[in-house]
C-alpha positions in Angstrom: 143.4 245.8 153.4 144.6 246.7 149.8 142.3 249.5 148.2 142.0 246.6 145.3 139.9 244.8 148.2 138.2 247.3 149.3 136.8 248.2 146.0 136.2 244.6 145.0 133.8 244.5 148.3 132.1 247.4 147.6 131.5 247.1 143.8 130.0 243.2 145.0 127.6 245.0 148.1 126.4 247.7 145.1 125.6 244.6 143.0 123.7 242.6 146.0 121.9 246.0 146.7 120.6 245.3 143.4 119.9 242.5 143.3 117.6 242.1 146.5 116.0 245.5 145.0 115.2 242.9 142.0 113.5 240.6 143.9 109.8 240.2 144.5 108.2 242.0 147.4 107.3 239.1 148.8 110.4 237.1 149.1 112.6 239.8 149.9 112.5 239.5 153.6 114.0 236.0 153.3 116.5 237.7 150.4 117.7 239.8 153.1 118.7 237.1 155.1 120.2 235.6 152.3 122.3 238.5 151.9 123.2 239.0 155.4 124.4 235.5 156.0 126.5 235.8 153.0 127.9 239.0 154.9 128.5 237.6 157.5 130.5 234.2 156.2 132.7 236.9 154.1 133.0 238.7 156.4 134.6 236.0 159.0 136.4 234.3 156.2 138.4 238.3 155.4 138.6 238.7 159.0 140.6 235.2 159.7 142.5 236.1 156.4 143.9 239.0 157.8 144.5 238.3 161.0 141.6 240.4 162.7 140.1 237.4 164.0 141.8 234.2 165.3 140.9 231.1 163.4 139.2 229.6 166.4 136.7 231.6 166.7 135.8 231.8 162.8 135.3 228.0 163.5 133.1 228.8 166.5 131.0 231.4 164.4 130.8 228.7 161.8 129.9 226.0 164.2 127.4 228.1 165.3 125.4 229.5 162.1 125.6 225.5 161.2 124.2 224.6 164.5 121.2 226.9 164.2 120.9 226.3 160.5 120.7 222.1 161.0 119.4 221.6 164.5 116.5 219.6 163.6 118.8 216.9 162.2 120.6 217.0 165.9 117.4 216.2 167.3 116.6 213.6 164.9 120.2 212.0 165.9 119.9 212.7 169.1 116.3 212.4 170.6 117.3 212.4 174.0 117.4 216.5 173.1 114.4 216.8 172.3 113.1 215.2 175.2 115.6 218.0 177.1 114.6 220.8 175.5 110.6 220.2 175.8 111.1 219.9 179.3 112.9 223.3 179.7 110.2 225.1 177.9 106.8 225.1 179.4 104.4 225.9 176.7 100.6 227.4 177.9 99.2 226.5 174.5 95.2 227.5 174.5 93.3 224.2 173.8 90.4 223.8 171.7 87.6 222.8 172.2 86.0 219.8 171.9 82.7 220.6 170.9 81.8 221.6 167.0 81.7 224.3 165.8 78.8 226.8 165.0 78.2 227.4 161.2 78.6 231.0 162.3 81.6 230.4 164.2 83.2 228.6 161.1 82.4 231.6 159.0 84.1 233.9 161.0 86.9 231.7 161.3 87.5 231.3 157.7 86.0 234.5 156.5 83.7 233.2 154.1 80.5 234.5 153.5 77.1 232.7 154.0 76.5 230.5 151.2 80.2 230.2 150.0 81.0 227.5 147.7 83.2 224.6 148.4 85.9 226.1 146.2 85.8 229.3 148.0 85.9 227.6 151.9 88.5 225.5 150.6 90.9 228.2 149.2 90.3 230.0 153.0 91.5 227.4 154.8 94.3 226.7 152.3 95.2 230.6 152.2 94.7 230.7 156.6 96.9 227.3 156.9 100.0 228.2 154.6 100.1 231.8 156.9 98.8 230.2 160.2 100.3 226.5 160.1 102.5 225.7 163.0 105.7 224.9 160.9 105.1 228.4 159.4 105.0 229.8 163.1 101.6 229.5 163.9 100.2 227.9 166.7 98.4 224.5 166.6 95.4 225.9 168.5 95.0 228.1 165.7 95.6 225.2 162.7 93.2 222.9 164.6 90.2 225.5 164.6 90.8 226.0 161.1 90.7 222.7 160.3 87.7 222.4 162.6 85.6 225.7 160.8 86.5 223.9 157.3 85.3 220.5 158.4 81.6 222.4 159.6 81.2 223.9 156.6 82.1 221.2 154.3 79.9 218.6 156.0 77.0 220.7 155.1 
């Protein structure tokens, strides 16, 4: 590589330094991935330019980051996968119960205080569900007791 490129890269990972510094606490973890991903696509794309790397695999890299990145529309396409890959993974998942829930229980669950308002129980499920809801990596054991300690209280 030319020392042109090589300051070119490093003068753009100075600026993305900066740039992820920038960010907000809170969505810098998913900055960093950002960032690395761009990485790593430069990095393949210099890599088959020169040479390093054999334009085959730069298409199997690629295939794969777009494989992990859109698999859910593969198993919208092809359901048969689905059915595949649940079979493969045997999940333990804790049940809930059927029976209600003490107003106690509910409390605890939601961390509300006796005598909360609805306003209040209905911000702690919403603020429990958006870091506890199974699309977010929760479990739906967990999501379904929430729901459950939120329907207690509210029938009150």
């Amino acid at each position: 590589m030319t020392p042109f490129v090589i300051v070119i890269l490093c003068a753009l990972l100075i600026y993305s330094l900066f740039w992820l510094k920038r960010q907000p606490t809170a969505q810098r973890p998913r900055a960093t991935l950002k960032l690395l991903f761009i990485i790593a696509v430069v990095l393949i794309v210099i890599l088959t330019i020169t040479g390093r790397l054999h334009w085959f695999g730069a298409a199997l890299l690629t295939a794969l980051i777009f494989v992990k990145k859109y698999s859910f529309l593969l198993l919208r396409v092809f359901p048969f996968l689905r059915t595949l890959l649940r079979g493969k993974t045997k999940k333990t998942a804790q049940q809930p119960n059927n029976g209600s829930l003490s107003r106690q229980e509910a409390l605890d669950i939601l961390g509300v205080p006796e005598g909360a308002s609805h306003a209040e129980i209905i911000a702690a499920h919403k603020r429990l569900m958006q870091k506890l809801h199974p699309d977010q990596g929760g479990s739906n054991f967990l999501a379904s007791q929430i729901n459950q300690a939120r329907d207690t209280l509210l029938k009150e």
